[in-house]
C-alpha positions as CSV (number, residue, x, y, z in Angstrom):
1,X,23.8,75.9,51.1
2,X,26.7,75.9,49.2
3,X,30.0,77.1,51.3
4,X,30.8,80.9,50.2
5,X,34.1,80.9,51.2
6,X,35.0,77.8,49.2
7,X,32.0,77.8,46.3
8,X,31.3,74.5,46.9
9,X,34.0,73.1,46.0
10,X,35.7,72.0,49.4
11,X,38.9,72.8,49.2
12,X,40.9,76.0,49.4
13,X,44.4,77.7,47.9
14,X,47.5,78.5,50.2
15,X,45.2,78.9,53.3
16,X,43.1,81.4,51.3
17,X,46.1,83.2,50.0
18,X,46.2,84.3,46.6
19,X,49.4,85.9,44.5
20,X,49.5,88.0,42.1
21,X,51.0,87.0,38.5
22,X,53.9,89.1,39.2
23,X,54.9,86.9,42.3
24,X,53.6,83.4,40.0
25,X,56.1,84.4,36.9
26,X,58.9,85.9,39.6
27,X,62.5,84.5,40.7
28,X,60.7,82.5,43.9
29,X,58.5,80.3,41.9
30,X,60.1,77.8,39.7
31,X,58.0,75.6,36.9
32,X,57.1,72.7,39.4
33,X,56.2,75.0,41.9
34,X,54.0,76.9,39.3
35,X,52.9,73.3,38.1
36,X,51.6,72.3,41.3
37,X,50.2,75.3,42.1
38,X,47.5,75.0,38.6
39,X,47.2,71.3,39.7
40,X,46.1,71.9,43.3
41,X,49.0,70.6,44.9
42,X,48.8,73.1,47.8
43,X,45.2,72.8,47.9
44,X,43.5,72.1,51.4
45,X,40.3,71.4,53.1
46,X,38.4,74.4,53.2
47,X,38.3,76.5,56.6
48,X,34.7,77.5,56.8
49,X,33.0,73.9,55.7
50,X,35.6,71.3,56.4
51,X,36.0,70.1,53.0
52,X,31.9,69.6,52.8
53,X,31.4,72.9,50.2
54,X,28.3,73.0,52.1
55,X,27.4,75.1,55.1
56,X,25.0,76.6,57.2
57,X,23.3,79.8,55.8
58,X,24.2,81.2,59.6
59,X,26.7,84.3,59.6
60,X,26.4,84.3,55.7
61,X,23.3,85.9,55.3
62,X,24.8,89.3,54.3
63,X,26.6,87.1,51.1
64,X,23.4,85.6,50.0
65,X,21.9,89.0,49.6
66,X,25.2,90.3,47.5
67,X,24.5,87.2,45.5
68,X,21.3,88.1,44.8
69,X,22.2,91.7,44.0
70,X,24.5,90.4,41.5
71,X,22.4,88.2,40.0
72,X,19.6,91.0,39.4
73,X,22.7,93.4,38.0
74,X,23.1,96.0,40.7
């Protein structure tokens, strides 16, 4: 199945961390920082899959149901 944590894709943000626009736009980000940051500079290998974007369904069951729910509009 494809990797919740990730969507499939692998890879993976700061360690998971996201920032809000205010901290993006603020004094401690300058435009290459900003630049990289849209590019995937600080992108890494996802921690759940590895970098796969595919996982066991094991310990994710509860997602695939909120998935579902989603999907069905509830």
């Amino acid at each position: 199945m494809k990797c919740p944590l990730c969507r499939g894709t692998g890879t993976q943000t700061l360690h998971g961390a996201a920032i809000s626009m205010e901290e993006f736009i603020g004094p401690d980000w300058d435009d290459d920082m900003r630049d990289g940051y849209t590019s995937g500079l600080y992108d890494h290998a996802c921690d759940h899959c590895g970098g796969s974007g595919e996982t066991t369904s094991e310990g994710w069951d509860w997602y695939q149901v909120e998935l579902q729910e989603r999907a069905m509009g509830a």
